[in-house]
ZAPAMAR-944521 format. One record per residue (C-alpha): residue number from 1; residue in three letters; x, y, z. Coordinates in pm, 1 decimal, padded with zeros to 6 digits, always signed. Example, Ala and Ser with C-alpha at 12.3 -4.5 7.8 and 13.67 -1.06 7.14 Angstrom:
<sites>
seq;type;east;north;up
1;ALA;+01230.0;-00450.0;+00780.0 $
2;SER;+01367.0;-00106.0;+00714.0 $
</sites>
This chain:
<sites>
seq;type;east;north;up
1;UNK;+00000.0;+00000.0;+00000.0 $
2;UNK;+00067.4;+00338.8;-00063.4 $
3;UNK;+00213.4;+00580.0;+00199.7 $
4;UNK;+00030.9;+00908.4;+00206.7 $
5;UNK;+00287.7;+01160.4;+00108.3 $
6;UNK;+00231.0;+01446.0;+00349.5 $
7;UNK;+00445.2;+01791.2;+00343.2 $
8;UNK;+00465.2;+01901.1;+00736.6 $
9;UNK;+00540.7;+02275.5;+00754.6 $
10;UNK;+00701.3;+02412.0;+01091.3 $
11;UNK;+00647.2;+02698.0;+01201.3 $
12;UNK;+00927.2;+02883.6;+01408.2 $
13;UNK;+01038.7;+03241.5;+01490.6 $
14;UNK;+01404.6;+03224.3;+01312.2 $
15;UNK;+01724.2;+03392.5;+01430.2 $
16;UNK;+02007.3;+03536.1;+01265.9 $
17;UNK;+02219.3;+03329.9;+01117.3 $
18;UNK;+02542.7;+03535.7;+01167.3 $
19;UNK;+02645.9;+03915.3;+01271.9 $
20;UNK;+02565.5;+04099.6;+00944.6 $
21;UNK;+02181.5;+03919.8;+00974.4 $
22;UNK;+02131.2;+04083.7;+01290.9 $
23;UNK;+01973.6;+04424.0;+01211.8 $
24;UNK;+01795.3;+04260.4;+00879.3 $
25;UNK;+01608.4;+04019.5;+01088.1 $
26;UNK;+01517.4;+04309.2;+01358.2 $
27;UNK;+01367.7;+04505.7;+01077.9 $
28;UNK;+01161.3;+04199.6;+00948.0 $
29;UNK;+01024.1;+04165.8;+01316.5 $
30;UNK;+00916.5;+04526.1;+01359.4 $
31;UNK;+00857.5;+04579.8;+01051.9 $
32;UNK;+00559.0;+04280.4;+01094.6 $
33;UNK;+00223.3;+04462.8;+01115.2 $
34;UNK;+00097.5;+04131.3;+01367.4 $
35;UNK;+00390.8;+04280.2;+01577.6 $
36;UNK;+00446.2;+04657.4;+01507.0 $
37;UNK;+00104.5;+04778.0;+01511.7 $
38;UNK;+00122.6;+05118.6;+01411.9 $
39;UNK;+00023.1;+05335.9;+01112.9 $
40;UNK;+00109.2;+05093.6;+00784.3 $
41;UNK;+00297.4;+05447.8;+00605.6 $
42;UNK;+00477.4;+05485.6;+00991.9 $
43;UNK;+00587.0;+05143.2;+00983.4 $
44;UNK;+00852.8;+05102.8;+00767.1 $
45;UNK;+01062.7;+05402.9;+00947.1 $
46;UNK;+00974.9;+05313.9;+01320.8 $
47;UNK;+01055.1;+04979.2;+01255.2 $
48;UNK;+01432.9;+05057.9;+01110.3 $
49;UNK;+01458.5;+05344.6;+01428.2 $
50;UNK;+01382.7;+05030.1;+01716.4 $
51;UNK;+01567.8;+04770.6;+01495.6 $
52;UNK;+01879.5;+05047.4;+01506.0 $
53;UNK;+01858.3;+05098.1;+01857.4 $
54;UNK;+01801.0;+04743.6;+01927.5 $
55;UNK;+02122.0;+04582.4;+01745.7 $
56;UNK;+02383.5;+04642.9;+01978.0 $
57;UNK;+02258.7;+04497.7;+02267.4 $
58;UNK;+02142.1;+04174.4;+01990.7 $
59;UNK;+02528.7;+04176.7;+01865.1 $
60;UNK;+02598.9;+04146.4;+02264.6 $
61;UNK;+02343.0;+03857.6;+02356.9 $
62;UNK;+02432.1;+03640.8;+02027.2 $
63;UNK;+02810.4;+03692.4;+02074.8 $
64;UNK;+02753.3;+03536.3;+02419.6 $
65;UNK;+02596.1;+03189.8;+02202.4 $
66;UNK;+02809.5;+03180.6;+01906.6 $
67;UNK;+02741.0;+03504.4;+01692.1 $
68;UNK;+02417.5;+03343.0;+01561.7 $
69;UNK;+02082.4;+03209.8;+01676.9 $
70;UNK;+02081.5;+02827.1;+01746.1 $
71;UNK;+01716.4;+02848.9;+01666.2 $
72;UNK;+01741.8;+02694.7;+01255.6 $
73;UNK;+01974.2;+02385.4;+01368.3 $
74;UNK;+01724.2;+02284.9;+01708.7 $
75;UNK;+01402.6;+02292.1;+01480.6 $
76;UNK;+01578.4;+02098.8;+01204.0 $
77;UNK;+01668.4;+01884.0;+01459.8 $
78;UNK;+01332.5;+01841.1;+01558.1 $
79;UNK;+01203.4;+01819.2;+01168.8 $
80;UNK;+01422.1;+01517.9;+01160.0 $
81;UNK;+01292.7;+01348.0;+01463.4 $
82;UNK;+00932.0;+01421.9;+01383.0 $
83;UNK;+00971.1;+01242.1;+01059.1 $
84;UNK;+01087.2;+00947.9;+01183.1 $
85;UNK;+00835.9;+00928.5;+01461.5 $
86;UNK;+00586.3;+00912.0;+01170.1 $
87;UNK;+00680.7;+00587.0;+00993.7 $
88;UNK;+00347.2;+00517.2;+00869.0 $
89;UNK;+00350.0;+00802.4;+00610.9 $
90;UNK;+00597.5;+00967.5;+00349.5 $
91;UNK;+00591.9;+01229.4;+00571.0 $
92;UNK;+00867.3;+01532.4;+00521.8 $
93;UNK;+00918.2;+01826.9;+00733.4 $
94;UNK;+00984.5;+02177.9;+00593.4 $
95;UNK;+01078.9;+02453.1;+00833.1 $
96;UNK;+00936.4;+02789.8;+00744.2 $
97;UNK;+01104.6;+03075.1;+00981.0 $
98;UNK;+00905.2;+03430.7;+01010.1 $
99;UNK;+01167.0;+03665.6;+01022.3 $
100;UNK;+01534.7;+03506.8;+00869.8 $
101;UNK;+01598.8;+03248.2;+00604.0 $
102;UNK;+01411.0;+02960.2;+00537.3 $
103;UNK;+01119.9;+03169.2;+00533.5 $
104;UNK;+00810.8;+03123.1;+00361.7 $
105;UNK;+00823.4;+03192.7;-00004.2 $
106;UNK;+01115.0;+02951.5;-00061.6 $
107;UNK;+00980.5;+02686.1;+00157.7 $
108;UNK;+00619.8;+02700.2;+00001.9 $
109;UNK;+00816.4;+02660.2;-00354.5 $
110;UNK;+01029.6;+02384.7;-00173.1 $
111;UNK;+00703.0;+02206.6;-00095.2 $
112;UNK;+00491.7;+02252.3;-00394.1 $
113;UNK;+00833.7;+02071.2;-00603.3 $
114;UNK;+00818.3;+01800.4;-00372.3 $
115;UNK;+00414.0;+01820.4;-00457.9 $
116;UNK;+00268.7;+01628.5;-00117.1 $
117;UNK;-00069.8;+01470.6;-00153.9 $
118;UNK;-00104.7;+01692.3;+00170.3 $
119;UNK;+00023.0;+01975.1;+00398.0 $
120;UNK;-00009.0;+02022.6;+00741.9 $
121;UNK;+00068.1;+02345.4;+00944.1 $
122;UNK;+00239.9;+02306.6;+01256.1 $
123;UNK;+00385.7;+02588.5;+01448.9 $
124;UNK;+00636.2;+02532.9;+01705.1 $
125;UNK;+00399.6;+02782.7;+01935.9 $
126;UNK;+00178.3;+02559.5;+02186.9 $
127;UNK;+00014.2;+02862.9;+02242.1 $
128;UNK;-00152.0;+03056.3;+01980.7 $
129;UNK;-00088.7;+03461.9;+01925.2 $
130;UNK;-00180.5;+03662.6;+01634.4 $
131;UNK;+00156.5;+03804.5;+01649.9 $
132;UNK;+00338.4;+03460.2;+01628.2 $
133;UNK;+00096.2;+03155.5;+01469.7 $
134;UNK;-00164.1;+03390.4;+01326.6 $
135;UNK;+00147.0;+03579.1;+01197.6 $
136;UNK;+00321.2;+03297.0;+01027.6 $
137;UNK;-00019.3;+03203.2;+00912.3 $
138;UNK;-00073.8;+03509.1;+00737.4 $
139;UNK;+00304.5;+03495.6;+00560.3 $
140;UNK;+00221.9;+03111.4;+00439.1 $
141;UNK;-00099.1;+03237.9;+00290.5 $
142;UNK;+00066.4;+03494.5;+00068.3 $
143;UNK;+00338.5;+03281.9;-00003.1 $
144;UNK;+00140.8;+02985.4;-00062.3 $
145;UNK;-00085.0;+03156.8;-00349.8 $
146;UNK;+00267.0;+03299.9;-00460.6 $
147;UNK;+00364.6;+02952.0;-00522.8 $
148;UNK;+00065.3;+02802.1;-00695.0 $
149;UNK;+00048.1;+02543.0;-00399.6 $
150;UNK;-00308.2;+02440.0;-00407.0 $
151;UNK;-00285.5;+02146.0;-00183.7 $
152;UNK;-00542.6;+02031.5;+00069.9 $
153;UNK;-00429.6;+02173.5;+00397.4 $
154;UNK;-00455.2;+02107.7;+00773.4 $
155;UNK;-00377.9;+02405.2;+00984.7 $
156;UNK;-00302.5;+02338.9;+01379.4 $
157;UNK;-00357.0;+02675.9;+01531.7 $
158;UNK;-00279.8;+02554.8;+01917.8 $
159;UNK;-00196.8;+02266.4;+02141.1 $
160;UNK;-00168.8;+02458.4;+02490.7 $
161;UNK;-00370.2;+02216.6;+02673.7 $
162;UNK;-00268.0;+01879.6;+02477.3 $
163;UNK;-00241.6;+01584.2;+02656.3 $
164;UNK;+00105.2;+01519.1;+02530.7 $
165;UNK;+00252.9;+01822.8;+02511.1 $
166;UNK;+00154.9;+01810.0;+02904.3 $
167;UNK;+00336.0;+01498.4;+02956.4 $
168;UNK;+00602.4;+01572.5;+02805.2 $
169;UNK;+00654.2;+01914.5;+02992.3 $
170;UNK;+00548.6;+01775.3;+03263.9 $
171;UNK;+00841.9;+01560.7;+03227.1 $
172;UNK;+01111.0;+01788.8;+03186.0 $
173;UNK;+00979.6;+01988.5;+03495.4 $
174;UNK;+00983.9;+01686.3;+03696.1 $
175;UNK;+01333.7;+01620.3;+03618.3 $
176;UNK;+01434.1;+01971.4;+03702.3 $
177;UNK;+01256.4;+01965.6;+03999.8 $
178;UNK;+01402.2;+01680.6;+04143.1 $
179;UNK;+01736.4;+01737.0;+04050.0 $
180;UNK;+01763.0;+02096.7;+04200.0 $
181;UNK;+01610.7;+01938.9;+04511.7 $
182;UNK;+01896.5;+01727.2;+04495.3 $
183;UNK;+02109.4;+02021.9;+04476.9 $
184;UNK;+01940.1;+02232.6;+04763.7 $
185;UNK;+01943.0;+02131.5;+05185.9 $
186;UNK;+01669.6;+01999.2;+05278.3 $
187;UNK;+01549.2;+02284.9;+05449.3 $
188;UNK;+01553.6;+02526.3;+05130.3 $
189;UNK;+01189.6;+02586.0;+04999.2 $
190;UNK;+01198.8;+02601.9;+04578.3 $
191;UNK;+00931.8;+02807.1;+04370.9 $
192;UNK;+00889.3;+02731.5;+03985.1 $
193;UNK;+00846.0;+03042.1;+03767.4 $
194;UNK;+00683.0;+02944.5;+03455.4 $
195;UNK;+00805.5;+03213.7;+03224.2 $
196;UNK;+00650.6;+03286.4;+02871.1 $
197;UNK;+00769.6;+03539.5;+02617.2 $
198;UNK;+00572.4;+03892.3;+02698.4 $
199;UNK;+00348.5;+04065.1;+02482.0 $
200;UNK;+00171.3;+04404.0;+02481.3 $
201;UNK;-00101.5;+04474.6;+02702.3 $
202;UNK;-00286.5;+04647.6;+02432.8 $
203;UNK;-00288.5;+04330.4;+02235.5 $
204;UNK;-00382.7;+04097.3;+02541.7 $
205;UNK;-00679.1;+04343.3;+02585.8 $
206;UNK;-00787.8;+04331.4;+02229.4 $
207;UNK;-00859.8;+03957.9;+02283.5 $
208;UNK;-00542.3;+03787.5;+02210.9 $
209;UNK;-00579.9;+03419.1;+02349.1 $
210;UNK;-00178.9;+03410.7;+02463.9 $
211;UNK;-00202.3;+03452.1;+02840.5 $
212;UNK;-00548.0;+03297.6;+02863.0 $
213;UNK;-00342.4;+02952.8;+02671.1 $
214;UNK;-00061.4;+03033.6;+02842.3 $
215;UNK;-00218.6;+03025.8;+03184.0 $
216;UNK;-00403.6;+02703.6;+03117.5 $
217;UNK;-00088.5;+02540.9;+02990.3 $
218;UNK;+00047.1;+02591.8;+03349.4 $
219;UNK;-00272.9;+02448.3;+03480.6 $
220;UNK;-00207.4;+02159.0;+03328.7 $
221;UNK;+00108.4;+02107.0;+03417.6 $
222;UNK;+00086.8;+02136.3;+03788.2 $
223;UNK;-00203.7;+01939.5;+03781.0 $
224;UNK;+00013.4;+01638.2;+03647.2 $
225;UNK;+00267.0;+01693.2;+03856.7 $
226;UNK;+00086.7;+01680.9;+04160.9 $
227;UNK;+00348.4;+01819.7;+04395.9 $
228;UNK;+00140.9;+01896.5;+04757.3 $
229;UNK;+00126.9;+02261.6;+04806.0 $
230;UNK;+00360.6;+02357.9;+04471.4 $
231;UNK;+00463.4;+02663.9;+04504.3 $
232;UNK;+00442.4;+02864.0;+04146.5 $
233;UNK;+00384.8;+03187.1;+03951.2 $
234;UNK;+00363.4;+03260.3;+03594.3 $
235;UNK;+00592.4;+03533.6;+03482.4 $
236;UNK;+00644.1;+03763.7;+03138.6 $
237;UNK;+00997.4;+03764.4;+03004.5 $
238;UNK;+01151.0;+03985.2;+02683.7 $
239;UNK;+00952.3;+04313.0;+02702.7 $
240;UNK;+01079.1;+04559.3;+02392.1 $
241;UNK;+00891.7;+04880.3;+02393.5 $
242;UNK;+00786.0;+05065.2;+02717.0 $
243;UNK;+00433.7;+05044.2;+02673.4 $
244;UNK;+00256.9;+04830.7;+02946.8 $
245;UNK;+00339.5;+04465.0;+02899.5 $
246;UNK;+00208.5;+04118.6;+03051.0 $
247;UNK;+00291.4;+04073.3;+03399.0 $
248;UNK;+00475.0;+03998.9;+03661.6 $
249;UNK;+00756.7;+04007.9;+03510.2 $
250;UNK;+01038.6;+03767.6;+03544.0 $
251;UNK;+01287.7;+04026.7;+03696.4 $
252;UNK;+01050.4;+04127.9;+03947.8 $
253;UNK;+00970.1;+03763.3;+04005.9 $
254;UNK;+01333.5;+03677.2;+04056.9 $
255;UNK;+01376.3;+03959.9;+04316.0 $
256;UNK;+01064.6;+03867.8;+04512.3 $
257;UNK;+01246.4;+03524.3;+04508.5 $
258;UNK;+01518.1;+03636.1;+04680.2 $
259;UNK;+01325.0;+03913.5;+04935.6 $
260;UNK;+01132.3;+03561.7;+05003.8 $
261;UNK;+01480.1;+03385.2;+05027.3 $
262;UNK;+01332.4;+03062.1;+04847.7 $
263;UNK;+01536.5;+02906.7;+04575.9 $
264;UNK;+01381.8;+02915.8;+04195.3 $
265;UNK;+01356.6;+02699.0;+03863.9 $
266;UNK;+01281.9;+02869.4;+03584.3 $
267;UNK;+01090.8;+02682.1;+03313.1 $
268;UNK;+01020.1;+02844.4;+02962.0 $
269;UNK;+00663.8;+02748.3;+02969.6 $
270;UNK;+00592.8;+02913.6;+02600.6 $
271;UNK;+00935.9;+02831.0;+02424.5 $
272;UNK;+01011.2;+02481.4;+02263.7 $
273;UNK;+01321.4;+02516.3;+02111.3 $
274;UNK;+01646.0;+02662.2;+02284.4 $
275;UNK;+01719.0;+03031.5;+02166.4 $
276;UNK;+01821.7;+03368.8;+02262.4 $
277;UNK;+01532.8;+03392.7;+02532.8 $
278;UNK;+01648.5;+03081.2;+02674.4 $
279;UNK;+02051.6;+03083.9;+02647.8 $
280;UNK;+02104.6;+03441.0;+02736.3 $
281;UNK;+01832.0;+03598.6;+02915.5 $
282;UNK;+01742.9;+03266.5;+03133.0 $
283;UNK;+02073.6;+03132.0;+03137.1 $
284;UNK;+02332.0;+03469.4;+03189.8 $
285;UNK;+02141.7;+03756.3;+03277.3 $
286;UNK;+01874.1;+03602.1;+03511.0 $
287;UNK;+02095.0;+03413.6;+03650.2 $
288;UNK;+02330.0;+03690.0;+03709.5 $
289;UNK;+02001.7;+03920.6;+03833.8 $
290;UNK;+01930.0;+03641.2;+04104.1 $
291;UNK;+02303.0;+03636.0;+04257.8 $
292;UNK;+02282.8;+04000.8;+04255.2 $
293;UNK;+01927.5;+03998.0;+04477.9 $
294;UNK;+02005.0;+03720.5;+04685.8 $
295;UNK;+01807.2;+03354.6;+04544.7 $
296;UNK;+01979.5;+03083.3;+04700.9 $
297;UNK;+01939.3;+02884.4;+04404.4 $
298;UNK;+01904.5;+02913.8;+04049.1 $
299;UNK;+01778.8;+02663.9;+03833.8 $
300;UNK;+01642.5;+02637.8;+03484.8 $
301;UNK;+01458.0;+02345.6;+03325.9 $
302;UNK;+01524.8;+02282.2;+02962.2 $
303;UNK;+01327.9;+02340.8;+02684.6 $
304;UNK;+01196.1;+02042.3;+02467.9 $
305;UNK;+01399.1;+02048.9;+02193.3 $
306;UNK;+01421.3;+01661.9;+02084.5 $
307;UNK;+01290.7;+01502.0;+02346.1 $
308;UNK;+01131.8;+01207.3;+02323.1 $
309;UNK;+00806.5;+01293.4;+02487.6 $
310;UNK;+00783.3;+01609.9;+02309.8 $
311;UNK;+00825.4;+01473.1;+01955.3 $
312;UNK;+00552.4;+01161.3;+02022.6 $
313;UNK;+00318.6;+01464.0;+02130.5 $
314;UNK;+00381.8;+01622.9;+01767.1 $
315;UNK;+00352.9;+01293.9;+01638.4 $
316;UNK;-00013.1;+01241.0;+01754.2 $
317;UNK;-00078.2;+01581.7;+01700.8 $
318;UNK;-00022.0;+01489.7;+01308.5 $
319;UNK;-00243.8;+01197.2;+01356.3 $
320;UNK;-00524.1;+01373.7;+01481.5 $
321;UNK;-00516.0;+01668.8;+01216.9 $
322;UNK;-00535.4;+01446.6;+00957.2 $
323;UNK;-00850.5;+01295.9;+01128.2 $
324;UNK;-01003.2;+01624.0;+01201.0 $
325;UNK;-00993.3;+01684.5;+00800.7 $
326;UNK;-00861.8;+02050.4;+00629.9 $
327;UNK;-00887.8;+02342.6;+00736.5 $
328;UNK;-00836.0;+02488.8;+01096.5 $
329;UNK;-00798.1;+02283.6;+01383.7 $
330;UNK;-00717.9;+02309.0;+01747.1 $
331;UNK;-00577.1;+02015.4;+01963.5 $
332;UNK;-00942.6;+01902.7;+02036.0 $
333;UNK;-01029.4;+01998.7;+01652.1 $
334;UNK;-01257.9;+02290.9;+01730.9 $
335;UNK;-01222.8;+02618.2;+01908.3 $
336;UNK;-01112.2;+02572.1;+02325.3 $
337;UNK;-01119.8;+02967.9;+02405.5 $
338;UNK;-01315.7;+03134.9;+02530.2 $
339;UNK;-01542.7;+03404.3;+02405.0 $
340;UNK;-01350.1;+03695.2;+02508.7 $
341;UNK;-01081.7;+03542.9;+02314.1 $
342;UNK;-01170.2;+03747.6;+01992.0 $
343;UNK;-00872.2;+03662.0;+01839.8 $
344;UNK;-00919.1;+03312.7;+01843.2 $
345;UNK;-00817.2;+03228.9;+01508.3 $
346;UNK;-01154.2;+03019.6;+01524.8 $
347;UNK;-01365.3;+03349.9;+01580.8 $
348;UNK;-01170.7;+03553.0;+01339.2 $
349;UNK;-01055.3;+03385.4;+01043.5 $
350;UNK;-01220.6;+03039.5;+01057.6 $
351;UNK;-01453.9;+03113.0;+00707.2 $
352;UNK;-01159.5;+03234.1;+00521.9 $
353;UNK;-00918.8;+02960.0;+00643.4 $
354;UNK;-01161.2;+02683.7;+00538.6 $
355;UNK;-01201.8;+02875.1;+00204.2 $
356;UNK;-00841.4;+02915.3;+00171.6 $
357;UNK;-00730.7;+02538.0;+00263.1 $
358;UNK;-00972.9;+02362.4;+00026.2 $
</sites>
C-alpha cells in the first residue's frame, strides 16, 4: 500500500544566522504589522529606528551563544525526529522561519516541487498569538498563493492544553525539579516560575488568546505533577517597547524570590526550542540578576527540543489533524477559548481559512 505523502510545515520564529543578519532580521520583526502595530505608512521608518537601537545589545546577547541564533539547527533537529516518529507516512518536514531564512516563499516553492498529496501546518507555538501563529499564518498564505500550492491543507492553530505536550513538559519539569532538590538542603523551599515570552497589554486586551493559553498550559502542568502545596507563579519575560506589557515580570519575580529567600527553577513554559530567550536571558542575565538579589538557588529546566516525549506529542498531534480533516484545527479539533478570546483564530478567520485550505 501506498504511503500518504504528506508535506509538514514548521512553524518557528528564526534567528540570525550570523552578525551581518542581525539588524535585517530586527527590521523583518518590527517591521511585521501582527507585531508593530502602528500606522502601515509609519511602519517602515519606526521599525528601522527600534531595529537600530536594538542591534547592539542583539550583537551582545548572540556573541555570548556563538554570533548566531541556534534556533534553525534545534528545529531541524526536531524536523528530523518528527519524521521518523511518523513511519506510517511519506511524511517530510519543511521549516518555514518568520523573520530570517528559510522563510516562507522559498519553503512554500520547496514544498509545492516536492508536490505532497497533503500539507499540514504546525507551528512550534503551543500557544496561539496573532503576532506569532496567526502571523506565520498570514506569511504562508501569501506565499502559498505565490507559489501556486493548491494542496489540501490542515492548519493546527494551538496545542496549549494537549495531553502530550503536558506529559512531556510535565516531564522535563519533573526532572528539574528533582534534580535541584537534589542540589538544595533539605530545608531550602523552591518556587517554579513558569516564564513565557511577553506581549503588549494592548494586544492581550484586544482579545489575544496568549495569556489565557498560556495560563491554562500551566494548569495543566501542575495538575500532572501533583506536587502537595507547589509553590508557582507565571511570569512575562523579553519586554521591547515601554508600553505596558504582561505581567509579573520575570525580573521582578526573581527579586521577590530572593526578598522571600526561596530558591527558583525557571521553566520556559511558552518556548520549545532553545534560543536567545532561553541561552542568554534565562541562562546569563537572570541568573546573574538572582546572585545580585540574593536567590539561594538558580535553576532552569530545559526546553523540549528533541525530546522524546515532546516529539511523540507532535507525532499524535499529526495523527489527529489528519482525522479532524482541512482546514483549521485546534488540539481538540474545534475552538477551546473562550469568548472573550476574539482573536481566536476560530472566531476571526475560521470562514476564510476553510475557504483558503480547500
Amino acid at each position: 500500500m501506498t504511503k500518504p505523502r504528506i508535506a509538514i510545515v514548521l512553524f518557528n520564529l528564526g534567528g540570525p544566522d550570523r552578525p551581518e543578519s542581525i539588524r535585517p532580521f530586527l527590521v523583518n520583526l518590527f517591521t511585521d504589522p501582527d507585531v508593530l502595530r502602528v500606522n502601515p505608512l509609519v511602519r517602515p521608518f519606526l521599525a528601522r529606528f527600534i531595529a537600530a537601537a536594538r542591534v547592539k545589545p542583539a550583537t551582545r546577547n548572540y556573541a555570548l551563544i556563538g554570533g548566531r541564533s541556534p534556533l534553525l539547527a534545534f528545529t531541524e533537529q526536531q524536523a528530523r525526529a518528527l519524521e521518523a516518529a511518523l513511519p506510517e507516512y511519506e511524511a517530510r518536514c519543511f521549516v518555514a522561519m518568520r523573520y530570517w531564512h528559510p522563510m516562507s516563499d522559498a519553503v512554500a516553492r520547496a514544498v509545492h516541487a516536492w508536490n505532497p498529496d497533503e500539507v499540514l501546518l504546525l507551528p512550534l507555538y503551543p500557544q496561539y498569538s496573532t503576532t506569532t501563529t496567526g502571523s506565520s499564518l498570514r506569511a504562508w498564505r501569501e506565499a502559498a498563493a505565490k507559489a501556486g500550492l493548491m494542496k489540501t491543507t490542515s492548519i493546527l492553530c494551538c496545542y496549549y492544553s494537549d495531553d502530550g505536550f503536558i506529559r512531556a513538559i510535565t516531564g522535563i519539569v519533573r526532572r528539574s525539579w528533582e534534580q535541584a532538590q537534589n542540589d538544595l538542603p533539605d530545608d531550602q523551599n523552591l518556587r517554579i516560575l513558569f516564564s513565557a515570552h511577553g506581549l503588549p497589554k494592548v494586544i492581550i486586551d484586544g482579545g489575544d488568546p496568549y495569556q489565557f493559553q498560556i495560563e491554562r498550559s500551566v494548569a495543566g502542568v501542575v495538575q500532572c505533577l501533583g506536587i502537595r502545596d507547589l509553590d508557582y507563579v507565571i511570569c512575562y519575560q523579553s519586554r521591547a517597547t515601554p508600553e505596558e506589557w504582561t505581567g509579573p515580570s520575570t525580573e521582578e519575580e526573581i527579586e521577590r524570590a530572593g526578598r522571600d529567600g526561596v530558591a527558583v527553577l525557571v521553566v520556559p513554559i511558552a518556548f520549545v526550542s532553545e534560543h536567545a530567550e532561553t541561552l542568554v536571558e534565562l541562562d546569563i542575565d537572570y541568573k546573574e540578576l538572582a546572585e545580585r538579589v540574593g536567590v539561594p538557588g538558580y535553576f532552569r529546566a530545559p526546553a523540549p527540543n528533541t525530546d522524546a516525549g515532546f516529539i511523540g506529542a507532535l507525532a499524535g498531534l499529526v495523527r489527529r489533524m489528519r482525522g479532524f480533516g482541512p482546514g483549521i484545527c485546534s488540539h481538540v479539533g474545534g475552538r477551546t477559548c473562550p469568548g472573550a478570546q476574539t482573536e481566536c483564530p476560530f472566531a476571526r478567520a475560521d470562514a476564510r481559512e476553510r475557504m483558503y485550505s480547500r
